[in-house]
C-alpha positions in Angstrom: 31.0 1.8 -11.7 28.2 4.5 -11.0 28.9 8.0 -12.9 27.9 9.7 -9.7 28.4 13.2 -12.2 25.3 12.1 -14.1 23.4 11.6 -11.1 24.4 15.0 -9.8 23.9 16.5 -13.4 20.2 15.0 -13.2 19.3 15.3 -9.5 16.1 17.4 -9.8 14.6 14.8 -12.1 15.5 11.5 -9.9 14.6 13.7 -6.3 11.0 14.7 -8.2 10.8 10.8 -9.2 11.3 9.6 -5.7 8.9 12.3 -3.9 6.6 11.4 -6.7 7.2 7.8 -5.2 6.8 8.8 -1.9 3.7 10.6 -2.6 1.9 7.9 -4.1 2.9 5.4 -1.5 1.5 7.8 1.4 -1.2 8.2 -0.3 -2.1 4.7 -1.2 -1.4 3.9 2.5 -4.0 6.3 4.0 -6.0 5.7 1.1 -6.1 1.5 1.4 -6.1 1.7 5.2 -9.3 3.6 5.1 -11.1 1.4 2.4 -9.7 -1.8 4.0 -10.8 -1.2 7.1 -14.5 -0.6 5.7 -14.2 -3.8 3.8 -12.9 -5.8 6.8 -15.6 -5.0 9.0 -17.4 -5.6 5.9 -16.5 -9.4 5.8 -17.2 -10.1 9.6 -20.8 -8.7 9.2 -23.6 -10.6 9.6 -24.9 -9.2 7.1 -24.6 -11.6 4.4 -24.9 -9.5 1.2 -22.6 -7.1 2.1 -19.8 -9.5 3.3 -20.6 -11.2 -0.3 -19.6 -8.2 -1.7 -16.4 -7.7 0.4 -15.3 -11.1 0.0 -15.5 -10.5 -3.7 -13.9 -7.6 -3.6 -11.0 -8.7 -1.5 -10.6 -11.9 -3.8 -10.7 -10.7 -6.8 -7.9 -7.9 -6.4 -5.4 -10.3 -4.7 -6.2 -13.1 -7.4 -4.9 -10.6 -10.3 -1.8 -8.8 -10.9 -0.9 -5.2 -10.1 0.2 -4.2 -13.6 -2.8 -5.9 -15.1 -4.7 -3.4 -12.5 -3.1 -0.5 -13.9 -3.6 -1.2 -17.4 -7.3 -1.7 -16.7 -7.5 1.7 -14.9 -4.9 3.2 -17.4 -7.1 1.9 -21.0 -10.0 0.7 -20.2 -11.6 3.7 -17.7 -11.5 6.0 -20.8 -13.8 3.8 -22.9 -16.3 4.5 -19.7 -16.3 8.2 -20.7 -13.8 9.0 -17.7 -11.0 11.0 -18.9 -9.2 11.2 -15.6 -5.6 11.1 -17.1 -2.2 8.8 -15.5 -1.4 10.1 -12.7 -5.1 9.9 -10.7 -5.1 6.6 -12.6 -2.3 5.5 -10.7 -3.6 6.9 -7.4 -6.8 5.1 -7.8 -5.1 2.1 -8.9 -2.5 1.7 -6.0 -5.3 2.8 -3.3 -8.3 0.5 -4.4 -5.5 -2.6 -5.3 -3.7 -2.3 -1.7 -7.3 -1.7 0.2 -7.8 -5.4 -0.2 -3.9 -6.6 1.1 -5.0 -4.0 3.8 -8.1 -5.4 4.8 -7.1 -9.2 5.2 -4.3 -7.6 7.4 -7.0 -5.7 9.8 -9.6 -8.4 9.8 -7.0 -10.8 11.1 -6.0 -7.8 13.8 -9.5 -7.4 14.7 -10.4 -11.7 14.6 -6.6 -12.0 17.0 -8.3 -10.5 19.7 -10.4 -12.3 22.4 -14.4 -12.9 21.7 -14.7 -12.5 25.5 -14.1 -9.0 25.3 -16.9 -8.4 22.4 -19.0 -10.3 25.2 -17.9 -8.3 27.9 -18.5 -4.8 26.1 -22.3 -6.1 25.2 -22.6 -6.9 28.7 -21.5 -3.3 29.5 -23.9 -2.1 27.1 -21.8 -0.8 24.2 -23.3 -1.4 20.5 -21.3 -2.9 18.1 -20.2 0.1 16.8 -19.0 1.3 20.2 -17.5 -2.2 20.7 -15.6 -1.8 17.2 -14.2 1.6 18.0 -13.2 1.6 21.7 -12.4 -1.9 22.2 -11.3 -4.4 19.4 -9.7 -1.4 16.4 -7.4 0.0 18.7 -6.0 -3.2 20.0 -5.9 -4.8 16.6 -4.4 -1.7 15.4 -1.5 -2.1 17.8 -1.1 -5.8 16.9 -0.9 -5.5 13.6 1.0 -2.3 13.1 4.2 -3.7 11.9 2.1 -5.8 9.4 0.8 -3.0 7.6 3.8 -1.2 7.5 5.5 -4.2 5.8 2.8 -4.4 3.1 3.8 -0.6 2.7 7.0 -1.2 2.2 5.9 -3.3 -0.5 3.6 -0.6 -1.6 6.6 1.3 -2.4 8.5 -1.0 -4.2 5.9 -1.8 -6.5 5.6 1.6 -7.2 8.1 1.5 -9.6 5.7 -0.5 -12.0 4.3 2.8 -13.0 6.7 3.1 -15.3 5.1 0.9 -17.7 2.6 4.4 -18.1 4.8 6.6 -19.1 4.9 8.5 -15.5 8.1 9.6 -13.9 8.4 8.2 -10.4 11.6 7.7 -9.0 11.9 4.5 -11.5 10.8 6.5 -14.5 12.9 9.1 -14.1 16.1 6.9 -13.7 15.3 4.7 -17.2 14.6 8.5 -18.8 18.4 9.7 -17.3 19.4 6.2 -18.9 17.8 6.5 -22.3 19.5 9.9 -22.7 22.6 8.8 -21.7 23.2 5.2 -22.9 23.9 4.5 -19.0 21.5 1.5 -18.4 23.9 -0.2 -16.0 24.9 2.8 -13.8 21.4 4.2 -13.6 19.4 0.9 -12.9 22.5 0.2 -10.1 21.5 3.4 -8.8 17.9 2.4 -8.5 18.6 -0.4 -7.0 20.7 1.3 -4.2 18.4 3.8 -3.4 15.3 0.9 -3.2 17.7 -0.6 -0.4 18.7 2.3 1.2 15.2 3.7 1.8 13.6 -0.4 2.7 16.1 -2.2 4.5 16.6 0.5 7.0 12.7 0.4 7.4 12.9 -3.4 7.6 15.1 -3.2 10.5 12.9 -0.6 12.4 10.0 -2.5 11.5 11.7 -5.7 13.1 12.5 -4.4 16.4 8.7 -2.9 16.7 7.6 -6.5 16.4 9.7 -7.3 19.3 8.4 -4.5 21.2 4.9 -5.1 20.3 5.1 -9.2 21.1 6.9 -7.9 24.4 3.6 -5.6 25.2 1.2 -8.5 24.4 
């Protein structure tokens, strides 16, 4: 049974973990987005060097774990002279680590769509870059919408591994109200409520804008 009185007691704690949460998800988002769609068009250059470098890139974050990522950025950074403290360790972590889950998402939005049009906008004139942003981002964009915000629902799920750091996200700050209090099962039940109750609702929305989507296409 959940001691809904110690929640209430420590509710400025647990609402400051999950905005901390929320924060860093948003952020990682906009953050990977950005990067990953640099590292996309990246890979489908012809530019082989630079696609090399991509490629590596891409590969080498989504062939290691997440936590091993944050220790790197968390214990190794400072032996580089770069005192840049937890939290904008985390924020660099989650944005560089999800940029590459990002970008295999928009290069397969931007590969979906039709080669004829790429020929039809050089036969208009348009440069590549033109081509990029007026004709294949926006409709890869639109496909893969529901994608990205499915890996971001992920995103904030695996915020919670901050923990491991010390820092009080919404996950930290329930095992801190559950140290105090020798309430390990009430507090991580809790947690695990509140994780539903903000991604299955999501899940649900994210569902039926597949549908819609598919029904546009």
């Amino acid at each position: 049974m959940i001691d809904w009185q110690l929640i209430a007691d420590n509710r400025e704690l647990l609402v400051e973990g999950m905005l901390y949460s929320l924060k860093l998800t948003g952020t990682a988002m906009l953050g990977g987005i950005v990067i990953g769609c640099l590292l996309a068009l990246a890979r489908l250059s012809s530019f082989k060097p630079l696609s090399l470098f991509a490629a590596f890139y891409v590969n080498l974050f989504r062939s290691v774990p997440l936590v091993l990522v944050i220790f790197w950025f968390y214990f190794l950074i400072p032996y580089f002279g770069f005192q840049i403290g937890p939290d904008k360790s985390v924020f660099i972590t989650f944005t560089l680590f999800e940029a590459a889950y990002y970008s295999e998402i928009i290069r397969a939005g931007i590969q979906s769509i039709s080669r004829g049009q790429v020929s039809a906008a050089y036969a208009l004139g348009l440069t590549y870059p033109q081509t990029m942003r007026y004709i294949l981002l926006p409709q890869a964009f639109r496909n893969m919408l529901p994608v990205l915000l499915t890996q971001t629902v992920v995103l904030f799920q695996d915020t919670s591994l901050v923990t491991i750091i010390g820092i009080k996200d919404f996950m930290g700050s329930n095992v801190v109200v559950a140290s105090n209090n020798s309430a390990m099962t009430e507090m991580y039940t809790f947690a695990a409520l509140a994780y539903f109750c903000v991604c299955f609702p999501v899940s649900l929305m994210l569902k039926r804008l597949h549908k819609r989507i598919a029904v546009i296409r």
